[in-house]
ChimeraX commands (.cxc) that place a marker at each C-alpha (Angstrom):
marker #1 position 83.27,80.57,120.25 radius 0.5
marker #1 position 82.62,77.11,118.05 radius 0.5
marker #1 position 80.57,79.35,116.06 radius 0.5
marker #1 position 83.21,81.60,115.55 radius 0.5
marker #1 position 85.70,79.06,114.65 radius 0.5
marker #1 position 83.79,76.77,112.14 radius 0.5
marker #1 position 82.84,80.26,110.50 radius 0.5
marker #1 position 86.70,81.31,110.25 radius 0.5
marker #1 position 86.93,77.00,108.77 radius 0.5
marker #1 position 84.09,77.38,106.12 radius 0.5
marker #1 position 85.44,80.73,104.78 radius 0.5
marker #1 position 82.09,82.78,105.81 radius 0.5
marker #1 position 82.63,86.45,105.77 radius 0.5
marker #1 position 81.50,87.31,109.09 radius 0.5
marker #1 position 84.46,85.72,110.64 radius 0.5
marker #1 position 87.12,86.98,108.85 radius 0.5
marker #1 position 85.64,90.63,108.70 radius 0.5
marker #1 position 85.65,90.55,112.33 radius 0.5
marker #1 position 89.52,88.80,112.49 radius 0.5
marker #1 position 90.31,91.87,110.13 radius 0.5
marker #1 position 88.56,94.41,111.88 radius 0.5
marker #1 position 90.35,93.24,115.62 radius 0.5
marker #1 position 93.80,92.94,113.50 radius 0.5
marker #1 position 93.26,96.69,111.95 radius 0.5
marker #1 position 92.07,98.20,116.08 radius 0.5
marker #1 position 95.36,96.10,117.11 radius 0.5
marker #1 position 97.74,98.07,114.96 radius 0.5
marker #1 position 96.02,101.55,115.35 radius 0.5
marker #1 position 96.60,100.80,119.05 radius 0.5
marker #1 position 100.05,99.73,118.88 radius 0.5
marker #1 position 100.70,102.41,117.15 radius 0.5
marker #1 position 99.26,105.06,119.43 radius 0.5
marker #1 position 100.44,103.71,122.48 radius 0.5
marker #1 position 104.18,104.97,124.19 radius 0.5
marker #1 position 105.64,102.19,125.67 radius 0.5
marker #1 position 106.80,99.64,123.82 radius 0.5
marker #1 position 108.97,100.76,120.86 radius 0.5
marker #1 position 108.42,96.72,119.47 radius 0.5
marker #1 position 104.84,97.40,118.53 radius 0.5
marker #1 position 105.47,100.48,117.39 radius 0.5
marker #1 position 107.64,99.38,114.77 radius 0.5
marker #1 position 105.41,96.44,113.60 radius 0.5
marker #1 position 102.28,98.41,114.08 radius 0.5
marker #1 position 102.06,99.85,110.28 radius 0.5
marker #1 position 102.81,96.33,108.94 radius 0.5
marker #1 position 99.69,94.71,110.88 radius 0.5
marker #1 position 97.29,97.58,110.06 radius 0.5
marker #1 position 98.10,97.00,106.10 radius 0.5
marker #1 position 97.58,93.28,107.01 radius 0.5
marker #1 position 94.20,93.71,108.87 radius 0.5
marker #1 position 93.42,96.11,105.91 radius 0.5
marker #1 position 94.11,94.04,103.02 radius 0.5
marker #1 position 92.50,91.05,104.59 radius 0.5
marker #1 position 89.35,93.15,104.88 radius 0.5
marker #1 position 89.52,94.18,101.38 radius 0.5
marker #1 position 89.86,89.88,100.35 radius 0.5
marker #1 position 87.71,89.22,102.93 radius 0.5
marker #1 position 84.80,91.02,101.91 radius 0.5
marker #1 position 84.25,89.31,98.72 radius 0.5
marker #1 position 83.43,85.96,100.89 radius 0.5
marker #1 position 80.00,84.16,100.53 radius 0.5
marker #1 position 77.97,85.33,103.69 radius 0.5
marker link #1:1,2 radius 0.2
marker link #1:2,3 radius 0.2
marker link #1:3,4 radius 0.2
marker link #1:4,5 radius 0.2
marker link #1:5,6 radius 0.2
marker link #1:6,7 radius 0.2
marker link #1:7,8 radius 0.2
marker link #1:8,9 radius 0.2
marker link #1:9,10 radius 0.2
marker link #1:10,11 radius 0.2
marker link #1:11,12 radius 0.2
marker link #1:12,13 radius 0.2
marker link #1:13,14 radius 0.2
marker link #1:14,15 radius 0.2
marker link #1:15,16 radius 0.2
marker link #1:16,17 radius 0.2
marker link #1:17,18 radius 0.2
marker link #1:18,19 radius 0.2
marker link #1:19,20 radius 0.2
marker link #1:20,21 radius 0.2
marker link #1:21,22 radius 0.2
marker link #1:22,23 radius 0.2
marker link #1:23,24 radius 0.2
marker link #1:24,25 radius 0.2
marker link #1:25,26 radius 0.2
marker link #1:26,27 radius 0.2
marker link #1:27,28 radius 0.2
marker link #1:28,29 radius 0.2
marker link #1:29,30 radius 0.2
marker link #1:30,31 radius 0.2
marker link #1:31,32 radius 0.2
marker link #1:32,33 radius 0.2
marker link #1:33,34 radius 0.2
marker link #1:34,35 radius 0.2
marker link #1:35,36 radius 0.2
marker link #1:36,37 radius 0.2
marker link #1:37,38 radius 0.2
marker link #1:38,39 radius 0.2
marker link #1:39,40 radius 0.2
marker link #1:40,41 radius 0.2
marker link #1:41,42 radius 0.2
marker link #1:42,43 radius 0.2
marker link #1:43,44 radius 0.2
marker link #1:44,45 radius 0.2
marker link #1:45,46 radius 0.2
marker link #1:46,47 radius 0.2
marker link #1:47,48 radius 0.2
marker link #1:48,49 radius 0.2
marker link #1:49,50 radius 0.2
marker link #1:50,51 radius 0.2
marker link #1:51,52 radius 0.2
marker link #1:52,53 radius 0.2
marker link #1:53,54 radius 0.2
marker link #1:54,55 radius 0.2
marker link #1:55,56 radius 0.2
marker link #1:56,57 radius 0.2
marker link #1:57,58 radius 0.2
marker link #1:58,59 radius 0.2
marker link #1:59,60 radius 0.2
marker link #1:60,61 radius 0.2
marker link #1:61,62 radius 0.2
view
């Protein structure tokens, strides 16, 4: 997890793809599931976010 962490703190790609990736699978999730009508609503807004910070993200140094 340290790994993970000084990754996200140096700015290495890795890290942040796979923060992007989690927050993009969060939102599809939220948005399929039935339950909750809270993360429904919000679930477009984090999908765009986990989007667009894969789209910044992947010009990062390795």
């Amino acid at each position: 997890m340290s790994a993970f962490l000084k990754g996200l703190l140096q700015r290495r790609r890795g890290a942040w793809e796979l923060l992007a990736t989690i927050l993009i699978s969060l939102g599809v999730f939220m948005l399929m599931q039935p339950f909750w009508m809270m993360a429904f609503t919000y679930s477009f807004i984090v999908t765009l976010v986990g989007t667009v910070m894969f789209i910044v993200v992947s010009h990062f140094r390795e």
